[in-house]
C-alpha positions as CSV (number, residue, x, y, z in Angstrom):
1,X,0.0,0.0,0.0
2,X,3.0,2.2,0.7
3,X,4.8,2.0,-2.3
4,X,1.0,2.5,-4.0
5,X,1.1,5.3,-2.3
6,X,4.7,6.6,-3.3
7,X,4.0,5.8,-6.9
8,X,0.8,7.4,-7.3
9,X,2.1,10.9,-5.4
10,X,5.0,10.4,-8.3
11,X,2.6,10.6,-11.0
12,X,0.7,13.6,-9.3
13,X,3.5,15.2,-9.0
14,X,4.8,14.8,-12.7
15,X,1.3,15.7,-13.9
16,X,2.1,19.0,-11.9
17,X,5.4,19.5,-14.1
18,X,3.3,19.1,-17.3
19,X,0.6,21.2,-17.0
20,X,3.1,24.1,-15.4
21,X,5.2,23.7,-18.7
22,X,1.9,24.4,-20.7
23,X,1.0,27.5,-18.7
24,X,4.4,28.9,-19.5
25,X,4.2,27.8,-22.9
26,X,0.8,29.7,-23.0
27,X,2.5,33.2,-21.4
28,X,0.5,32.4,-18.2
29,X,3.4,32.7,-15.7
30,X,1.5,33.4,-12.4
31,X,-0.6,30.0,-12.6
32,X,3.1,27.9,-13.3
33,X,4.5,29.7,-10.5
34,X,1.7,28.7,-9.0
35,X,1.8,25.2,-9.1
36,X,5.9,25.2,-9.1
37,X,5.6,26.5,-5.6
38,X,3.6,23.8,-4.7
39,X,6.0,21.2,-5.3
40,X,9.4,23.0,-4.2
41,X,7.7,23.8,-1.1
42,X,6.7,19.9,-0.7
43,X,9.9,18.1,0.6
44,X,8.6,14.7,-0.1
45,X,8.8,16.0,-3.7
46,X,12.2,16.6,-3.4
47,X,13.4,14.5,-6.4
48,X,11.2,16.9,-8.1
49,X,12.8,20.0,-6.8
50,X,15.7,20.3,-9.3
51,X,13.3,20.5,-12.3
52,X,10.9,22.9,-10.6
53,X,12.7,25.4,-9.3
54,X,14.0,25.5,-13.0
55,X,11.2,25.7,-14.4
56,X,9.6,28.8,-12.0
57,X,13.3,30.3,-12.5
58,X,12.4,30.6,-16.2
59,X,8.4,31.5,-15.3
60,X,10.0,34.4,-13.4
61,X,13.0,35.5,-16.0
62,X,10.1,35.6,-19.0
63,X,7.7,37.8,-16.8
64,X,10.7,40.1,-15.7
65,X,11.6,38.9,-12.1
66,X,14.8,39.1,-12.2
67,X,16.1,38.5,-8.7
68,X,13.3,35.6,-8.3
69,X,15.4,34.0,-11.6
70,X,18.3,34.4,-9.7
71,X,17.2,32.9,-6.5
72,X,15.9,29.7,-8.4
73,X,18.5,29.2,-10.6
74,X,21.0,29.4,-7.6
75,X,19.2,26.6,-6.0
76,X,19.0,24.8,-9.0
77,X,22.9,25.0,-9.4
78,X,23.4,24.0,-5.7
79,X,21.2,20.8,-5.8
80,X,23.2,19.8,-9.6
81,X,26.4,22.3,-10.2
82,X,25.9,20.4,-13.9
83,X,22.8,22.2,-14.7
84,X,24.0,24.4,-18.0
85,X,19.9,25.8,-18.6
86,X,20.4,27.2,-15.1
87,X,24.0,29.0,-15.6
88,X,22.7,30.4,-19.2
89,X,18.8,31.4,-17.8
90,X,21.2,32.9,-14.6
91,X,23.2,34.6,-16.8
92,X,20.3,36.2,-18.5
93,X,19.0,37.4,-15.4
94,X,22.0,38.9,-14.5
95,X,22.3,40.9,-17.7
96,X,18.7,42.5,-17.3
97,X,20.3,43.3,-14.6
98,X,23.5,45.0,-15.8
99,X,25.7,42.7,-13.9
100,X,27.8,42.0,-16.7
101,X,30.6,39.8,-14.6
102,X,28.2,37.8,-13.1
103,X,26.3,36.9,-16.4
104,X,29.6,36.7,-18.2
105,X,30.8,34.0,-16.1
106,X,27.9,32.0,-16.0
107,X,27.6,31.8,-19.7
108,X,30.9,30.9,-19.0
109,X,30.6,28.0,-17.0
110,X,27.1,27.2,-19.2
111,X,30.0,27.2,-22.7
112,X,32.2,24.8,-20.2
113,X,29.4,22.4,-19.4
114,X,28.1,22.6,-23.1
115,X,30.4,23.6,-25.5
116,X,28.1,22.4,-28.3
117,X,25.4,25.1,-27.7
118,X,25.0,27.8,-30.3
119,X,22.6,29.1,-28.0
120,X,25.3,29.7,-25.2
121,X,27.4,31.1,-27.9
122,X,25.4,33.8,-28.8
123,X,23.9,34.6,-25.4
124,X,27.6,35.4,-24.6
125,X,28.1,37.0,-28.0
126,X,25.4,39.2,-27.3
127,X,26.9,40.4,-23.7
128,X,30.4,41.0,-25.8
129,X,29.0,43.1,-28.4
130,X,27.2,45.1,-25.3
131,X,30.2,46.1,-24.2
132,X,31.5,47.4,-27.6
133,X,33.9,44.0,-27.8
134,X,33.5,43.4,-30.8
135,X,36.4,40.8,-31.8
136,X,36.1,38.8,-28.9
137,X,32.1,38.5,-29.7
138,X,32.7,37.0,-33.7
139,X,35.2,34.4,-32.2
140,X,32.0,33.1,-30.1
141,X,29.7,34.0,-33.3
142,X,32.2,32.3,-35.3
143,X,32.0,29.3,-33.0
144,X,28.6,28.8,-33.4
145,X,28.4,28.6,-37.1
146,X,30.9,26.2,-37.3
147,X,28.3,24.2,-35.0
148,X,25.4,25.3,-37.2
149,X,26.4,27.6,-40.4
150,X,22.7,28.7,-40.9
151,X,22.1,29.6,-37.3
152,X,20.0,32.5,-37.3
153,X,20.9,34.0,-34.0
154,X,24.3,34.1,-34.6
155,X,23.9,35.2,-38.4
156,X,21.7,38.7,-36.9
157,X,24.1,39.4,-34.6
158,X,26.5,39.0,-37.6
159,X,24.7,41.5,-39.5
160,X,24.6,43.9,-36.1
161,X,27.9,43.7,-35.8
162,X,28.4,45.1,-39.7
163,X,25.8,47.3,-39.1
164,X,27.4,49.6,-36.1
165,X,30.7,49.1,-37.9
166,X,29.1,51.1,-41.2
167,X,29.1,48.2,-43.2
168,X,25.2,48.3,-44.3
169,X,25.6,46.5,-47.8
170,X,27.1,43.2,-45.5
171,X,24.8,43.5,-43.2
172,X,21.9,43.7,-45.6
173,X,23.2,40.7,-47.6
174,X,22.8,38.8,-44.2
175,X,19.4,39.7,-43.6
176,X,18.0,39.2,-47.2
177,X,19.2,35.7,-46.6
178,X,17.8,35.2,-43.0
179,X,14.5,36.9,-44.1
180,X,14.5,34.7,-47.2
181,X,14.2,31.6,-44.8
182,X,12.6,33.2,-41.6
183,X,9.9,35.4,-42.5
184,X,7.9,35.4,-39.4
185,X,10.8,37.0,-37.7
186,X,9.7,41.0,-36.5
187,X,13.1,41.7,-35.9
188,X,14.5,40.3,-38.7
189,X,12.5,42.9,-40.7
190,X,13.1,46.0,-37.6
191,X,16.9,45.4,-38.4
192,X,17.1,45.5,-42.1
193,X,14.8,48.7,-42.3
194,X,17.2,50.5,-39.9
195,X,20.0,49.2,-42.6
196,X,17.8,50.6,-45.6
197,X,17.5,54.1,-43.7
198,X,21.4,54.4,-43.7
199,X,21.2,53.1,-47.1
200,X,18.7,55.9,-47.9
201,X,16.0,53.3,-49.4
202,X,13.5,55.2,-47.7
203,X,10.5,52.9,-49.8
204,X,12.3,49.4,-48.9
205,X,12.5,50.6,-44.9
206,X,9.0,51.7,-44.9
207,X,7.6,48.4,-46.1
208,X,10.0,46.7,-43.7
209,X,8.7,48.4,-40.6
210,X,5.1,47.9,-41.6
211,X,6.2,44.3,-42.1
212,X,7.8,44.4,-38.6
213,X,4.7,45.9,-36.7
214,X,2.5,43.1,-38.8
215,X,4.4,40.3,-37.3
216,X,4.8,42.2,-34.0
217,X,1.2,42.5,-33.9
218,X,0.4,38.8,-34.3
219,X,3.2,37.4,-31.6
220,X,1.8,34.3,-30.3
221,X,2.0,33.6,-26.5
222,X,4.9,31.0,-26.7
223,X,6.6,33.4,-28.4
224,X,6.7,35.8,-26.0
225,X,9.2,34.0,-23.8
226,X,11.6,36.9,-24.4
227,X,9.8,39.6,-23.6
228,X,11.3,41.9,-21.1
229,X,13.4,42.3,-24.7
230,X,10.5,45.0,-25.4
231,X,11.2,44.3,-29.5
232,X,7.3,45.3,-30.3
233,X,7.6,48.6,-28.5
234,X,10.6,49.3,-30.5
235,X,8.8,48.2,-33.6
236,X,6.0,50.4,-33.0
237,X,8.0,53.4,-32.4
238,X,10.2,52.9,-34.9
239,X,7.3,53.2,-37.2
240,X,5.6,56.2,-35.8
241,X,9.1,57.8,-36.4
242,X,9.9,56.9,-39.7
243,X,6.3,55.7,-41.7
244,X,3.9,57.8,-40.2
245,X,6.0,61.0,-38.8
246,X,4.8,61.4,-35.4
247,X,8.1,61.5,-33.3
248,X,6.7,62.4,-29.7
249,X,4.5,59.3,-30.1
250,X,7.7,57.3,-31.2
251,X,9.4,59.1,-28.3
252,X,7.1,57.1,-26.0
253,X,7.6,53.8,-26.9
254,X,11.4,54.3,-27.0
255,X,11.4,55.1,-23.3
256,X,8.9,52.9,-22.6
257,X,11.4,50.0,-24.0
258,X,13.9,51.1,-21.2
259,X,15.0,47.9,-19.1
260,X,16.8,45.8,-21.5
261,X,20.6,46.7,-21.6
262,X,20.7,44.8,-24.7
263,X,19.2,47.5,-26.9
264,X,20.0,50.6,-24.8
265,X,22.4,52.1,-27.5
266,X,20.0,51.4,-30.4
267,X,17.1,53.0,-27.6
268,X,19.3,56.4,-27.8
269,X,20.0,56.2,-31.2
270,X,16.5,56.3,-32.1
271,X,15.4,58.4,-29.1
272,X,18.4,60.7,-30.8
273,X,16.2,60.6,-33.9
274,X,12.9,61.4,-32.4
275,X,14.6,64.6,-30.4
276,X,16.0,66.1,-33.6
277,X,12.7,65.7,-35.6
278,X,11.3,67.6,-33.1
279,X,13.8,70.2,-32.7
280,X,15.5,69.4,-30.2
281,X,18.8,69.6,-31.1
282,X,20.2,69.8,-27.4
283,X,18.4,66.3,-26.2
284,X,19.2,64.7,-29.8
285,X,23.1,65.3,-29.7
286,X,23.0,64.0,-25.6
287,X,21.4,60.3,-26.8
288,X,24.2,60.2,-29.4
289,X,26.7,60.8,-27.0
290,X,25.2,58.5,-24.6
291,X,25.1,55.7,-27.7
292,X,28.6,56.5,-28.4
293,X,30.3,56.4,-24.8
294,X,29.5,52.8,-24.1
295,X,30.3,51.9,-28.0
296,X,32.5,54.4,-29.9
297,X,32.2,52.4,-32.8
298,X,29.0,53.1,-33.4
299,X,29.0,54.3,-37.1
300,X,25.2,55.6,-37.3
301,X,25.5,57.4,-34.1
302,X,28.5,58.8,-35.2
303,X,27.3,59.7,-38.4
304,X,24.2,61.4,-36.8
305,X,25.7,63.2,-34.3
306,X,28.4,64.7,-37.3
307,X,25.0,66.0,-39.0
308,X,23.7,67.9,-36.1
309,X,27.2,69.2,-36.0
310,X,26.4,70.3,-39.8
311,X,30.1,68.8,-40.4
312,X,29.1,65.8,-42.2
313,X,28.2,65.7,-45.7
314,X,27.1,62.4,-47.5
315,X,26.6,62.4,-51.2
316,X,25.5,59.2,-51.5
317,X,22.7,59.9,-48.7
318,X,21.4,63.8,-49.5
319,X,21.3,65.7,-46.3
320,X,22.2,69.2,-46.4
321,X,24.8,70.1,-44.0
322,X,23.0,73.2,-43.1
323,X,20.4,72.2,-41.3
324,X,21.6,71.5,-38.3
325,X,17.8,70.9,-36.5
326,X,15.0,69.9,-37.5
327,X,12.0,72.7,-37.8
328,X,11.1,73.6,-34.4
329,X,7.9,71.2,-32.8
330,X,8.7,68.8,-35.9
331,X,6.0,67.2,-38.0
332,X,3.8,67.2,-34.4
333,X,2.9,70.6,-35.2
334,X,2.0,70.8,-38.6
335,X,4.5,73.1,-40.1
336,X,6.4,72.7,-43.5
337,X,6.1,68.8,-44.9
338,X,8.8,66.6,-45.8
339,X,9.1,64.6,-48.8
340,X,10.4,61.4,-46.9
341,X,12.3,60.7,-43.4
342,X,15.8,61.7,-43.0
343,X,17.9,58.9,-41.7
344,X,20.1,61.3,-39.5
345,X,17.3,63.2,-37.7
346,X,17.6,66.3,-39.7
347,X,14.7,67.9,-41.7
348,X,15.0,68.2,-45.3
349,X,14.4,70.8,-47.6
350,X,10.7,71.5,-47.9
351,X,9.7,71.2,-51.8
């Protein structure tokens, strides 16, 4: 009767697991927590407790608890120091959390326990190019398409590094080919229309942006396991900047995407933009600065800084060097139109 018992609490319990992995699978993170607490907190589950508290570590890093990750993920590493999902979903954490030694060495010690992973690769690729290392960041890229040479992460972050080095034809080749086999990817489409604005193809951005907000529009719940990555905000304001012309609105959504230190350069790039269209020249040239200190290298914030300096002149991208601001209260108030959107956040001649 005892071991009826025992086997029967085993299957209750592992019934538990499965319907906590579809709640997080479904976006519904509070009802897996939930039930995860039910069995960590049980100690005659305790055979259990490895896989639970790994799974409510990831509940609580998808719906933007950081330290909660942590603290799960910890004991997960305590009761099995193997546990690589841990070090890399600890790692993670960390970096929302701008504790870049921490989550360095834990996608670290996730690479050591799983050199194999193209995932760990780029996690820790991503965390390099962060920090403006770019060389040591393509050895990791690099690593993982040996693994895998049509790895998509690691291809996009290919094309981002080209892209803040100034080469947008590369990076562009690299996303034609990811978007030619991943079309359901928002950004995908978000990063090749910011390519296309520095290439001046003001009509192939546009449809790229509306392509992006499509997509980000139709995210389905499983999808949103990366979410504290605040990609559809940037989407959206990203198109109220650039298709429909409405840069306080965009303003918005940039600083409502705040939080993720992986796109905190690109966030004052564009929130660079959305200053200058208005005419704010001041708050404009602060974000580029801001962009450039934590990556000098940064060839669009460079080259959009230069322009509000009125000492850069592209001939191959028409921006007159004289206009050093956009018209004063931008296309918010009404005032002269502009035939398309500049890429450096400067107004153009009015027809």
């Amino acid at each position: 009767m005892v071991k009826d018992y025992k086997y029967a609490s085993s299957l209750a319990m592992r019934a538990q697991i499965e319907v906590a992995r579809r709640h997080i699978d479904q976006g519904e993170f509070d009802d897996a927590i939930q039930i995860l607490a039910f069995i960590v907190d049980n100690a005659k589950a305790s055979k259990y407790h490895e896989v639970a508290f790994r799974l409510r570590g990831g509940a609580y890093l998808d719906s933007r608890r950081w330290r909660q990750a942590i603290e799960d993920h910890t004991k997960v590493i305590e009761l099995n120091p193997r546990n690589s999902i841990s070090f890399n979903e600890r790692a993670l954490a960390y970096r929302a959390l701008n504790e870049d030694e921490k989550s360095y060495e834990d996608f670290a010690r996730a690479i050591e326990l799983h050199p194999r992973s193209t995932t760990y690769l780029t996690n820790r690729a991503v965390n390099l190019i962060t920090q403006g290392q770019y060389d040591k960041a393509l050895n990791d890229i690099y690593a993982a398409l040996a693994l895998d040479q049509d790895d998509v992460n690691a291809l996009h972050l290919l094309s981002k590094i080209d892209y803040e080095l100034g080469d947008y034809e590369q990076a562009l080749k690299t996303l034609n080919r990811l978007i030619d086999i991943h079309k359901d990817r928002r950004s995908l489409f978000m990063d090749r229309a910011l390519t296309k604005v520095e290439l001046c193809n003001w009509e192939g951005a546009k449809d790229d942006f509306l392509e992006a907000r499509k997509l980000a529009a139709t995210v389905p719940p499983i999808q949103q396991r990366a979410a504290y990555h605040k990609t559809s905000e940037i989407i959206e304001g990203c198109c109220l900047l650039f298709v429909d012309d409405v840069p306080s609105a965009a303003l918005e959504f940039f600083l409502r995407a705040f939080g993720n230190p992986t796109e905190k350069v690109k966030l004052h790039y564009l929130i660079g933009h959305a200053y200058a269209r208005q005419g704010r020249a001041d708050c404009a040239t602060e974000q580029f600065r801001q962009a450039l200190a934590s990556r000098p290298q940064m060839a669009p914030c460079q080259r959009a800084l230069d322009a509000l300096n009125g000492v850069y002149n592209d001939e191959d991208c028409p921006i007159d060097p004289n206009l050093t601001t956009a018209t004063p209260g931008g296309a918010d108030a009404a005032v002269a139109p502009r035939p398309r959107p500049c890429p450096l956040g400067v107004a153009e001649e009015a027809p």
